[in-house]
KOLLUM-656300 format. One record per residue (C-alpha): residue in three letters; x, y, z. Coordinates in Angstrom, 3 decimals, m for minus. Each point is the difference from the previous one (the first is absolute). Example, Ala and Ser with C-alpha at 12.3 -4.5 7.8 and 13.67 -1.06 7.14 Angstrom:
! KOLLUM-656300
 rest        X        Y        Z
  Ala   12.300   m4.500    7.800
  Ser    1.370    3.440   m0.660
This chain:
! KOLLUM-656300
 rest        X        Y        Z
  Unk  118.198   80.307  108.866
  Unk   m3.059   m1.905   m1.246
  Unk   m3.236    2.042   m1.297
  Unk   m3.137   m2.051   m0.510
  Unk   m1.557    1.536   m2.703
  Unk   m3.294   m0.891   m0.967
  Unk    0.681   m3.373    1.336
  Unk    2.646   m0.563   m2.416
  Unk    4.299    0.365    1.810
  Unk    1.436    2.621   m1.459
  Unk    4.008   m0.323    1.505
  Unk    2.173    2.939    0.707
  Unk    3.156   m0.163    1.248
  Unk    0.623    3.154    1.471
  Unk    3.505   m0.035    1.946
  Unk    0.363    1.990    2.503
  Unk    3.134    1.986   m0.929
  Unk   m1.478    1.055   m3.539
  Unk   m0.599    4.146    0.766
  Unk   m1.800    0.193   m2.750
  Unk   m3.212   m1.648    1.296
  Unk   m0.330    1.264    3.413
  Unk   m2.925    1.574    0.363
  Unk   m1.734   m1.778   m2.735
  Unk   m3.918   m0.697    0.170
  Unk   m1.843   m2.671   m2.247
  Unk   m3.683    0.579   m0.695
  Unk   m1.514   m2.386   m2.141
  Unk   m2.344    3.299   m1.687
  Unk    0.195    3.410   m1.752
  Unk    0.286    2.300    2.732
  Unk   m1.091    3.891   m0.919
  Unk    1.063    2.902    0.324
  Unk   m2.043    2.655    2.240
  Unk    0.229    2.648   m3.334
  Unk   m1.060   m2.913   m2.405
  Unk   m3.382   m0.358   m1.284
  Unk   m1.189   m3.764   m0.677
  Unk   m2.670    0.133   m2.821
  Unk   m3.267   m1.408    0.882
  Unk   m1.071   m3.961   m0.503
  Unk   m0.887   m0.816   m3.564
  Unk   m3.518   m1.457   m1.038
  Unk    0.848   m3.599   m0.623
  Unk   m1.509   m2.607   m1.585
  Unk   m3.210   m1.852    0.382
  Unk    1.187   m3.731    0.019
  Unk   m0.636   m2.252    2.921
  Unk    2.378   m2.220    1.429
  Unk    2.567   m0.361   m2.981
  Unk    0.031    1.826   m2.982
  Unk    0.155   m2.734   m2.896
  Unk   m1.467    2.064   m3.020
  Unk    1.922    3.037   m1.613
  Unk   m2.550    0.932   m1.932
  Unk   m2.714    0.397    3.065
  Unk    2.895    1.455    2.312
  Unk    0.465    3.980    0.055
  Unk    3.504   m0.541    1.501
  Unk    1.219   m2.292   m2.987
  Unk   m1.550    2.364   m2.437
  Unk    2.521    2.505    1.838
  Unk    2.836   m2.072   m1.158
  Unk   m0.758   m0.831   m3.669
  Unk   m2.991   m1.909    0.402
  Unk    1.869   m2.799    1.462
  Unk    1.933   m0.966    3.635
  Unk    3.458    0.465    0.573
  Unk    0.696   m3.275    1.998
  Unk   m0.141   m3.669   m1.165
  Unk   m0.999   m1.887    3.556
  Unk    2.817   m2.575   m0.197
  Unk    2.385    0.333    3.164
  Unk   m2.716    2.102    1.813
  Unk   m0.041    2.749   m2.828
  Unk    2.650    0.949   m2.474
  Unk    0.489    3.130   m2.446
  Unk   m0.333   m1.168   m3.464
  Unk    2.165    2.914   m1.074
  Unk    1.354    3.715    1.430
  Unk   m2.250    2.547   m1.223
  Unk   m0.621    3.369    0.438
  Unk   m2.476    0.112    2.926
  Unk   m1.502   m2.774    1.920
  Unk   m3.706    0.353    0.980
  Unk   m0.728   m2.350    2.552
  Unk   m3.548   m0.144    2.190
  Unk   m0.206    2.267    2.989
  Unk   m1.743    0.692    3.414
  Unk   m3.742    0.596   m2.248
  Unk    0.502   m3.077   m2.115
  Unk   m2.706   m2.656    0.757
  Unk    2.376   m3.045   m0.131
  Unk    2.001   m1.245    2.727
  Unk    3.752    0.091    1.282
  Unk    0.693   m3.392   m2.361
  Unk   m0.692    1.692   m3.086
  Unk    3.011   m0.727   m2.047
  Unk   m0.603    4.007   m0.972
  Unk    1.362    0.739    3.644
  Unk    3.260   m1.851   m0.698
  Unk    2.692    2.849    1.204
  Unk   m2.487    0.398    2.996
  Unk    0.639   m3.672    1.517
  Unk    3.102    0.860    1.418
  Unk    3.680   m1.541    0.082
  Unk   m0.325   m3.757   m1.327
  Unk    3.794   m1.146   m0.091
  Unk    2.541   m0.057    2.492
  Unk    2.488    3.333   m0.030
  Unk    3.012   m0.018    1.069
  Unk    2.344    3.239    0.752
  Unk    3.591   m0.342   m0.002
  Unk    3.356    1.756   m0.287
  Unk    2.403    0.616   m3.046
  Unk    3.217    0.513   m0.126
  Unk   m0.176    2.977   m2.993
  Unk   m4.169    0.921    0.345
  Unk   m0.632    0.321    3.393
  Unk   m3.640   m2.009    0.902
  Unk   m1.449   m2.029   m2.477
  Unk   m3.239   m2.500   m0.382
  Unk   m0.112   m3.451   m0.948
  Unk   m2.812   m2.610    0.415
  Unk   m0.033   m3.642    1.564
  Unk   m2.129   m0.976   m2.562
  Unk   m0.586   m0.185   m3.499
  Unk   m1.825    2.664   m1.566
  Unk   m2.197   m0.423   m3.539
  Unk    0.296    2.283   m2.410
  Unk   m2.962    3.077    0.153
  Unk   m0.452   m1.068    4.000
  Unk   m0.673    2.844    2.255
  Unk    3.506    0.804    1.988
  Unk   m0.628    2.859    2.307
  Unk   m1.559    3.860    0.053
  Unk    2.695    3.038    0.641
  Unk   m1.298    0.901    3.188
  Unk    0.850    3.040    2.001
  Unk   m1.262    3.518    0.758
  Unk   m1.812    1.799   m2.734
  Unk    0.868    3.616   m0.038
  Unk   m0.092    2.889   m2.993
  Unk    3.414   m0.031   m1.949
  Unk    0.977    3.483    0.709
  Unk    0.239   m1.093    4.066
  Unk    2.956   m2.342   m0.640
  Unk    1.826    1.730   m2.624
  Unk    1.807    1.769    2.982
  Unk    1.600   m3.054    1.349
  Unk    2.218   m1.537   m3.143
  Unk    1.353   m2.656    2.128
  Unk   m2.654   m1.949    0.262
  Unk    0.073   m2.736   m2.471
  Unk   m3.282   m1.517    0.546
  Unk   m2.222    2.146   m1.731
  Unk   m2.554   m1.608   m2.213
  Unk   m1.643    3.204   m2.625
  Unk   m2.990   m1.755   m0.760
  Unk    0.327    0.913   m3.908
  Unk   m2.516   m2.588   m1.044
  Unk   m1.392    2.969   m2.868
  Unk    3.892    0.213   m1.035
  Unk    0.294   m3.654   m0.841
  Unk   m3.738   m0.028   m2.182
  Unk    1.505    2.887   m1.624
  Unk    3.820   m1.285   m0.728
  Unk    0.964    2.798    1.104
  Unk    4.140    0.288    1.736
  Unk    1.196   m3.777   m0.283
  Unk   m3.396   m0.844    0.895
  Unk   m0.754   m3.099   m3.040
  Unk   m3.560    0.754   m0.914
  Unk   m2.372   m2.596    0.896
  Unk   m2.268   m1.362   m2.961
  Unk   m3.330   m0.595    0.961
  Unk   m3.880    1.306    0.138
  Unk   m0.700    2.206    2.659
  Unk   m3.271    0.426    0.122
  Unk   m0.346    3.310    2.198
  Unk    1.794    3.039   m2.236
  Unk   m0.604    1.934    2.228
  Unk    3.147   m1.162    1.518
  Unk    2.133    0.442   m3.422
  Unk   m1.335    3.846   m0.488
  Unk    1.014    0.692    4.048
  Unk    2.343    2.352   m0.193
  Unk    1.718    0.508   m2.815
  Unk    3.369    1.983    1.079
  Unk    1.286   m3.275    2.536
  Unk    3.136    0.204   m1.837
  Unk    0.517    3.427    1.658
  Unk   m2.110   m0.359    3.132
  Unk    1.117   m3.559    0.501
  Unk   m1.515   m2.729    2.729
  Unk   m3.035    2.292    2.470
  Unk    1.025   m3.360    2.834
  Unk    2.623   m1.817    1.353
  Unk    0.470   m2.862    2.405
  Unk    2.250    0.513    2.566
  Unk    1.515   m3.555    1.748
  Unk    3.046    1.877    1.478
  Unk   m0.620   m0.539    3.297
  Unk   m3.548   m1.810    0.187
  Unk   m0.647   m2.665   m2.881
  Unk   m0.432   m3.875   m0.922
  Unk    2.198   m2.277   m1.601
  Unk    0.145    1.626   m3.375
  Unk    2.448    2.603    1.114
  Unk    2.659   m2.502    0.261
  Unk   m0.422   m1.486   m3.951
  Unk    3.097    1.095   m1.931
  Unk   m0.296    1.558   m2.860
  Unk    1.279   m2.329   m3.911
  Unk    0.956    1.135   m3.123
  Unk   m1.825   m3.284   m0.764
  Unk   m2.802   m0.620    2.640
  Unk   m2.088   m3.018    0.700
  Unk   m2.620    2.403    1.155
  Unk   m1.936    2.763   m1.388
  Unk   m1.955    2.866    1.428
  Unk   m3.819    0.102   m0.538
  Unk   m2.229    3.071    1.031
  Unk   m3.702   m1.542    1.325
  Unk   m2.973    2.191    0.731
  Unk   m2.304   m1.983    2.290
  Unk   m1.590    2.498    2.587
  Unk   m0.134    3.263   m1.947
  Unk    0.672    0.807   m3.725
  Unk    2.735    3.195    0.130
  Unk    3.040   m1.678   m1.544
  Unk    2.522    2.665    1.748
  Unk   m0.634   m2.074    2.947
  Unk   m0.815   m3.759   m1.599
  Unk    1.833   m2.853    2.503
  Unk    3.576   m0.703   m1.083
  Unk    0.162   m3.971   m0.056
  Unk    2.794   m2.388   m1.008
  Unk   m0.349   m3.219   m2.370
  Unk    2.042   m2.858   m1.252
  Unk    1.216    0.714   m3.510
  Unk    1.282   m3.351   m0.300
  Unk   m0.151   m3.294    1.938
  Unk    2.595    0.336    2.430
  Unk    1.631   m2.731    2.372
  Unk    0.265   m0.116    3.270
  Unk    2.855    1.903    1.683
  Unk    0.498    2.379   m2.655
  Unk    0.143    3.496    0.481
  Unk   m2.995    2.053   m1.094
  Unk    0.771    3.180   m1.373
  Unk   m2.074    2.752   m2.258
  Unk    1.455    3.279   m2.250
  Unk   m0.029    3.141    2.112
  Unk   m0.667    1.805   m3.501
  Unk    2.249    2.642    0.689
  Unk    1.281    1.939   m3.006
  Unk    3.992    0.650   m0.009
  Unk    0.778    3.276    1.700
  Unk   m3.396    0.363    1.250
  Unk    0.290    0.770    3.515
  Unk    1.634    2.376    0.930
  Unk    2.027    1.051    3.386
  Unk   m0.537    2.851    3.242
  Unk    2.757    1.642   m2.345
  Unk   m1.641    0.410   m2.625
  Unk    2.341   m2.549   m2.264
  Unk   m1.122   m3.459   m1.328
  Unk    0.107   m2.886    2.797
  Unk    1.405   m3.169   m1.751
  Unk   m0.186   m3.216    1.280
  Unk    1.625   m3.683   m0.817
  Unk   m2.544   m2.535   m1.254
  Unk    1.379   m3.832    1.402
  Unk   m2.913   m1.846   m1.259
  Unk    2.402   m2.318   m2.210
  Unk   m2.138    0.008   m2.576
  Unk    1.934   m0.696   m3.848
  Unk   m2.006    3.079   m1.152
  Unk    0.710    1.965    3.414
  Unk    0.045    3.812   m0.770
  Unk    2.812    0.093    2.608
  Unk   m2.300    2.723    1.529
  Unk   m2.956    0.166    2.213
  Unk    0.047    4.111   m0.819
């Protein structure tokens, strides 16, 4: 099957005797849940047509006084950090604002494909720089506590974007000004409460939900707040961590912690890690 996705191919080959896809839906956005509350639109910035100047730019201000993205390769991530700020719907500059870089869609050519040990997997037809923009996690946005009944699915996404500023589980904490800390006081006991949001690509997703998880990934996960500011729900977008060729299989860390997740029975789920990496932890959890 062939999805044209923002005018860029994006191949799947589903086969047809795979059970594990039927009923599957792609969407190409965040989908939300009827109980879910979207916070409202940010103010934005007062640049017109592209912001150039940090220092005149209330967005850039948001992120250190500087932007995120170098406009080489229609806008790369200079480095992971904590939280992305990019422009939003009340922003004064346009859609080719290199400040709207995770907004511009899929820009390389996806493939999914079968494995013999890891199930579905993504690669891309074409080479991919370092820092470039892969794809967003895209599914159904629901509250945490409305999936924990269902421990088979294995395409949950917590969206613990405060858990990685604050290091906290294997979480490596992100160095790095963030210039609202507000969102560094926000509730204090997440190491009890843990992540308010979740996205849920079970049945209804995009092409993230196929990326394998790596003990040693070529991509990394960034959290990005572009319409609203409340970090429990920022977007959940994937970037190159290193230049990768084409054909190669793109894969990020799951960040689960070992005996972490645990079973209907009560007793600790464990599951074989294949990822082949020389540091492999031999287990995904």
């Amino acid at each position: 099957m062939i999805y044209d996705c923002d005018d860029v191919l994006l191949i799947l080959f589903i086969y047809c005797e795979c059970d594990d896809m039927a009923g599957y839906k792609y969407i190409k956005s965040i989908k939300v849940s009827k109980n879910v509350v979207v916070p409202g639109s940010a103010s934005g910035c007062n640049c017109k047509g592209s912001c150039v100047d940090p220092r005149n730019c209330a967005c850039a201000r948001l992120n250190g006084s500087d932007f995120p993205y170098v406009h080489r390769d229609g806008g790369r991530l200079i480095e992971p950090k904590a939280v992305v700020f990019e422009c939003g719907p009340n922003c004064g500059c346009g859609s080719g604002c290199v400040n709207r870089t995770s907004q511009k869609g899929l820009r390389y050519r996806l493939e999914v494909f079968r494995t013999p040990k890891k199930g579905w997997a993504v690669r891309s037809w074409d080479y991919i720089p370092s820092g470039a923009l892969v794809c967003e996690y895209i599914g159904i946005l629901k509250k945490t506590d409305d999936v924990d009944s269902n421990p088979e699915n294995n395409y949950i996404f917590d969206i613990d974007c405060l858990q990685t500023m604050k290091g906290i589980g294997r979480r490596e904490r992100r160095v790095g000004e963030v210039a609202m800390p507000s969102l560094l006081d926000k509730d204090d006991d997440d190491k009890d409460s843990g992540p308010e949001f979740c996205i849920d690509a079970g049945s209804t997703g995009n092409v993230a939900r196929f990326i394998n998880h790596s003990c040693q990934p070529n991509l990394f996960v960034q959290c990005v707040l572009s319409v609203h500011h409340d970090i429990t729900q920022a977007r959940v977008i994937l970037f190159a961590a290193d230049n990768i060729p084409p054909l190669k299989e793109l894969t990020y860390d799951y960040g689960y912690e070992l005996d972490s997740v645990m079973g209907p029975d009560g007793k600790v789920k464990k599951l074989a890690c294949y990822c082949g990496a020389p540091d492999c932890r031999q287990r995904l959890f």
